[in-house]
C-alpha positions in Angstrom: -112.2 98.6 132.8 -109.3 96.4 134.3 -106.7 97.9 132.3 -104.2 99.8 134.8 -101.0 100.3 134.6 -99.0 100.7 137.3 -95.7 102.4 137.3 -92.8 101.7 139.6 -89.8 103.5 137.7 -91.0 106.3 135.8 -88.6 105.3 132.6 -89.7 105.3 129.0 -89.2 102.1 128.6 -90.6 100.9 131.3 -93.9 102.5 131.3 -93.6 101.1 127.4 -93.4 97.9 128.4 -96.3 97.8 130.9 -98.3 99.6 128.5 -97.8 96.9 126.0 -98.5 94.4 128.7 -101.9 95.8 129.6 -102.5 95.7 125.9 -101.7 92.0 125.3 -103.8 90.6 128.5 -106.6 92.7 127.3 -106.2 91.0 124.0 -106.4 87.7 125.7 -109.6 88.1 127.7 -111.7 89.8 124.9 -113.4 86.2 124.0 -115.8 85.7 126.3 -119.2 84.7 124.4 -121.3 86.4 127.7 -122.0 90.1 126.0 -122.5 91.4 129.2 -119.4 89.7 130.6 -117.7 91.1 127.6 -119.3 94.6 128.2 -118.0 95.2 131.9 -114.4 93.9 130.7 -114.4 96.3 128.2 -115.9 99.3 129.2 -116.5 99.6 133.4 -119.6 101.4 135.0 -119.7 105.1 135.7 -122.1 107.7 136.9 -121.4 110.0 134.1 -123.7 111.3 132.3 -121.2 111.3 129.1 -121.7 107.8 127.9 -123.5 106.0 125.0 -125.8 102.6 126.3 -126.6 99.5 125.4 -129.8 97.7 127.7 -129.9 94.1 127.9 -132.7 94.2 130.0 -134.7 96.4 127.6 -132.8 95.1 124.2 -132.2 98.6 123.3 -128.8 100.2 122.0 -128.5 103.9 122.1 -126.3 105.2 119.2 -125.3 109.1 120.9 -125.2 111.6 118.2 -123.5 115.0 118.6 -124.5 118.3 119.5 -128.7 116.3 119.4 -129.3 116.9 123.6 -127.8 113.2 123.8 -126.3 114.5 127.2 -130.0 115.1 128.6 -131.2 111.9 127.1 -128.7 109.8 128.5 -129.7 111.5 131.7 -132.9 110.5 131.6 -132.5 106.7 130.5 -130.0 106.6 133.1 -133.1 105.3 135.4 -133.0 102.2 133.9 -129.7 100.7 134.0 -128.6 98.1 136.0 -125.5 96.3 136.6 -125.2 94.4 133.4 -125.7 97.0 131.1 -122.6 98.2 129.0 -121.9 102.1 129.5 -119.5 102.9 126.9 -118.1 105.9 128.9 -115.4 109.3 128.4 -113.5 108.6 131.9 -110.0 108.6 131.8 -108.4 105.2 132.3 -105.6 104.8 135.1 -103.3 104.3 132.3 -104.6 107.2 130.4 -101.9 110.0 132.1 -99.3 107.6 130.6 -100.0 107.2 127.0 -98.4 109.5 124.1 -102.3 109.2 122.3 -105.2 110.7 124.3 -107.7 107.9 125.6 -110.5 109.5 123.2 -108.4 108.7 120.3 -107.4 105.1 121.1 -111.1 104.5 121.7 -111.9 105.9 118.5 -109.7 103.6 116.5 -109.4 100.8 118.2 -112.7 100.0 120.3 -111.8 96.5 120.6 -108.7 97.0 122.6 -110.1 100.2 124.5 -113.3 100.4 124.7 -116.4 102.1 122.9 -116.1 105.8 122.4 -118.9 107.6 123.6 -120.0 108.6 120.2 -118.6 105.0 118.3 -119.8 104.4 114.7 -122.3 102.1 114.0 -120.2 99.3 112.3 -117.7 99.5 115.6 -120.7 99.4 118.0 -121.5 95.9 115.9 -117.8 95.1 116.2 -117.4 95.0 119.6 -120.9 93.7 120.3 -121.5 91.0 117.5 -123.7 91.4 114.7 -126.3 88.7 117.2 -127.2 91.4 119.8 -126.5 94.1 117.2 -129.2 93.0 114.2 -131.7 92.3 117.0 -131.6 94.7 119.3 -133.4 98.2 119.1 -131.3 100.8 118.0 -132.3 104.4 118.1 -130.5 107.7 117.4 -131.3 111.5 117.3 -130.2 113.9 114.6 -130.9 117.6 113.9 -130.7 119.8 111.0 -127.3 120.1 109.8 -126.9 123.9 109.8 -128.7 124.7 113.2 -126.4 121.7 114.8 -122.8 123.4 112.9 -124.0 126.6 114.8 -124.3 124.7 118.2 -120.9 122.9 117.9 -119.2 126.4 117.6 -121.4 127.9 120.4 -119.7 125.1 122.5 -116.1 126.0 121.6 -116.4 129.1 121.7 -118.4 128.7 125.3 -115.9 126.5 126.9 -113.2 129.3 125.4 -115.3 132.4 127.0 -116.1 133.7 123.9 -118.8 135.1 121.9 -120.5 133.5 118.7 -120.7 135.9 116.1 -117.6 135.5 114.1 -119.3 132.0 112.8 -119.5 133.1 109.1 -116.0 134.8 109.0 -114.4 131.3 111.0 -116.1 129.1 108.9 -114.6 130.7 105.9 -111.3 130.8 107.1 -109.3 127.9 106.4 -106.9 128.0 109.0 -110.0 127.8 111.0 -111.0 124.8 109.3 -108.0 123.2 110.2 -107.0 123.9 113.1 -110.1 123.3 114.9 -112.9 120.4 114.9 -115.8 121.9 113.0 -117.0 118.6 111.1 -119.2 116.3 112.7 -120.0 113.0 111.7 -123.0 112.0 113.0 -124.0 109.6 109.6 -121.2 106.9 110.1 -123.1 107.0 114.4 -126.2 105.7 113.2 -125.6 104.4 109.4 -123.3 102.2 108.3 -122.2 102.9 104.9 -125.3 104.5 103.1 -127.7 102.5 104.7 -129.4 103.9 108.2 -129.0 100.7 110.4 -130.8 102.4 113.2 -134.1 101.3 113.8 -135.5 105.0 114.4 -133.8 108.4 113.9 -135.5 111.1 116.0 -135.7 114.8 115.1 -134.3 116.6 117.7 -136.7 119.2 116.5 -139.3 117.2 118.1 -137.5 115.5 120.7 -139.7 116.5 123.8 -142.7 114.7 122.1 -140.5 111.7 120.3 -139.7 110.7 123.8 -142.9 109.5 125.1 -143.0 107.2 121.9 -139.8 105.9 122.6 -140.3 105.0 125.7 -143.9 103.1 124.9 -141.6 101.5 122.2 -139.0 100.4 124.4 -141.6 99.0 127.0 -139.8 101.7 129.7 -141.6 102.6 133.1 -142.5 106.5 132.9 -139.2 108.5 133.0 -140.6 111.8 133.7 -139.7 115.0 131.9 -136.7 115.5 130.0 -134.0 118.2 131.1 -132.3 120.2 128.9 -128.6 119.9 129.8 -125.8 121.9 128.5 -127.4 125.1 126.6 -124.5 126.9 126.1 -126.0 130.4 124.9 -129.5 131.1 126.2 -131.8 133.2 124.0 -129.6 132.4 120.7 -130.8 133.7 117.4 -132.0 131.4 115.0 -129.6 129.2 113.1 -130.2 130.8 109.8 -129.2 134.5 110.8 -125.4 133.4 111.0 -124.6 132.1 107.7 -123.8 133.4 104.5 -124.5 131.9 101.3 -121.1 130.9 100.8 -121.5 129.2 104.7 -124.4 127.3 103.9 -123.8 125.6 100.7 -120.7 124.9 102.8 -122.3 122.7 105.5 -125.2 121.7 102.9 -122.0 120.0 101.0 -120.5 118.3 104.6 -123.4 116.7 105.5 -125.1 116.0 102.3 -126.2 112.4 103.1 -128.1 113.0 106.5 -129.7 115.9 104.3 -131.0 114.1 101.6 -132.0 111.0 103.4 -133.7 112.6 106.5 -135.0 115.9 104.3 -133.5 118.1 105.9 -133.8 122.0 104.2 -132.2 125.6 105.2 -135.2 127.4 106.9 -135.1 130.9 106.9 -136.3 132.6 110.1 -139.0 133.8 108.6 -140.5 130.4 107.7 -139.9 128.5 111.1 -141.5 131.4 113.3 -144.5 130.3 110.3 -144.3 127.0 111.9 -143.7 127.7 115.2 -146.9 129.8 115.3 -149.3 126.7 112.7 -148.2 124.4 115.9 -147.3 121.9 113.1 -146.6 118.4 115.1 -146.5 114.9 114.1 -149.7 115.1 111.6 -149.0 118.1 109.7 -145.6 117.5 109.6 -143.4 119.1 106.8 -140.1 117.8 105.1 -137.4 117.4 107.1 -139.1 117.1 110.5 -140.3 114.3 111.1 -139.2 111.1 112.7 -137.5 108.0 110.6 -138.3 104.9 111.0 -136.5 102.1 109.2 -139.2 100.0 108.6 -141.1 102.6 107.0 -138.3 103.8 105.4 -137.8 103.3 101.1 -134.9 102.1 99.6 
C-alpha cells in the first residue's frame, strides 16, 4: 500500500495535515477499472499468513471467518498466489504509528480508503471489488458451531493473557465482562449479506480436513498437500459443551441465531458427539448441522 506518511516536525498539526494528504491522493487513485491494478493500490503484498484472498488466476474469493482454522487455510492456498492476486492483509501501514484510530479499525469502516480488513464483510469485499468480479467469482467460507467457536475465542484471549479457561461460564455471565472485552463474533455479515448467504459454499469446520480436497477439485487447484493445523491454543481441551451453563448457552444460541438456523447448527452434548465420533458419520450419513452448504443447493 502507497500510503506513507512521512513526518519531518513531529507537531499535531503537521502530522494532521499529511495524514489528510495521504488520504485525499488515495482518494484520487482509487478509479482504476484494472481490479488487480486496483487491488495492489489498495492493499500491498505480504508473506503473512493473516490475510483474507482473492485469486484472479483461479476466480476464487476467500471470505476468512473467525476462530474456523482460516489461519491454516490461508496457509495452505498460499501456494497459489502470484503477483496479481489481492491479499487483503493485518500489517501495519507506515502511517499506522501516527494515527489516533488503530489501522484495524480504519480498515473495518472504511475499506475503500484503507484497505480490506482481514476478516471484511461480504457487502465491503463487493464494495471495493465491484459487484463484476464479485457475482462471478467463487466465493467460499468456513463456519463452525456457534458454541464450540465462543469457547475457542476465549481460549485465545485468555492464551495470549497466560491464563487458564475455566472461568468461561462465570465471564460470560458477567457483564462487565461482556463489555469490556470482545466476546461477539460476527462471522454471518463475512459470508452473508443481509439474510441471504452470498457465498457460494460454507464449509463445516467440523469437516474441514475432508471439505478441502473438494474444494480444491472445485477450484481446479494443483494438489496442495495436507492441511496444518495452526494456532491450537489449548491442546487436549474438553469438549465445548462441558463449559456452559444453561443460562451460557441460550446465551450464545440468542447471538448467533441466524448462522444457527440457516446452517443447522444444534448444542451437542458430549455424550452424543463421542456417539458420532465413534458411527464415523462423514459426508453420507451426515446429521443436521454438519454438513457442508452449498448455495446452489440451498432453499429459499
Amino acid at each position: 500500500m502507497a500510503a506513507g506518511v512521512v513526518v519531518g516536525v513531529p507537531t499535531t498539526c503537521r502530522i494532521t495535515s499529511l495524514f489528510r494528504a495521504s488520504i485525499r491522493r488515495l482518494v484520487a487513485v482509487i478509479t482504476p477499472d484494472n481490479v488487480a491494478d486496483r487491488a495492489r493500490l489498495l492493499h500491498g503484498f505480504t508473506e503473512s499468513r493473516h490475510f483474507m484472498i482473492v485469486s484472479h488466476k483461479y476466480r476464487f474469493i476467500f471470505l476468512r471467518t473467525e476462530k474456523t482454522a482460516s489461519t491454516s487455510l490461508t496457509k495452505v492456498l498460499q501456494a497459489v498466489l502470484d503477483e496479481n492476486d489481492l491479499h487483503a492483509n493485518m500489517r501495519p501501514p507506515s502511517w499506522a504509528k501516527f494515527s489516533p484510530i488503530h489501522h484495524g479499525a480504519l480498515k473495518r469502516y472504511a475499506p475503500q480508503l484503507f484497505g480490506l480488513h482481514t476478516h471484511a464483510s461480504a457487502s465491503q469485499v463487493r464494495s471495493v471489488l465491484g459487484r463484476k468480479v464479485f457475482d462471478s467469482y467463487y466465493k467460499f467460507a468456513v463456519e463452525r458451531n456457534p458454541w464450540d467457536r465462543q469457547i475457542s475465542l476465549y481460549a485465545h484471549r485468555k492464551w495470549k493473557r497466560g491464563e487458564p479457561v475455566d472461568h468461561f461460564d462465570r465471564d460470560m455471565k458477567s457483564l462487565v465482562y461482556r463489555n469490556t472485552s470482545y466476546v461477539r463474533m460476527n462471522n454471518w455479515s463475512i459470508y452473508a449479506i443481509g439474510r441471504d448467504i452470498v457465498a457460494d459454499r460454507v464449509i463445516r469446520y467440523e469437516r474441514l480436513d475432508e471439505e478441502i480436497g473438494e474444494l480444491i477439485a472445485t477450484l481446479g487447484l494443483p494438489d496442495l498437500g495436507d492441511m496444518p493445523r495452526l494456532r491450537s491454543y489449548v491442546k487436549d481441551r474438553p469438549h465445548y459443551s462441558t463449559y456452559y451453563s444453561d443460562a451460557t448457552r441460550d446465551l450464545v444460541g440468542k447471538w448467533y441465531a441466524r448462522e444457527i438456523d440457516a446452517l443447522g447448527y444444534k448444542f451437542e452434548s458430549e455424550e452424543h458427539a463421542a456417539q458420532r465420533a465413534n458411527a464415523k458419520i462423514i459426508s453420507e450419513g451426515t446429521p443436521a448441522g454438519q454438513g457442508v452448504f452449498h448455495k446452489e443447493r440451498a432453499v429459499a
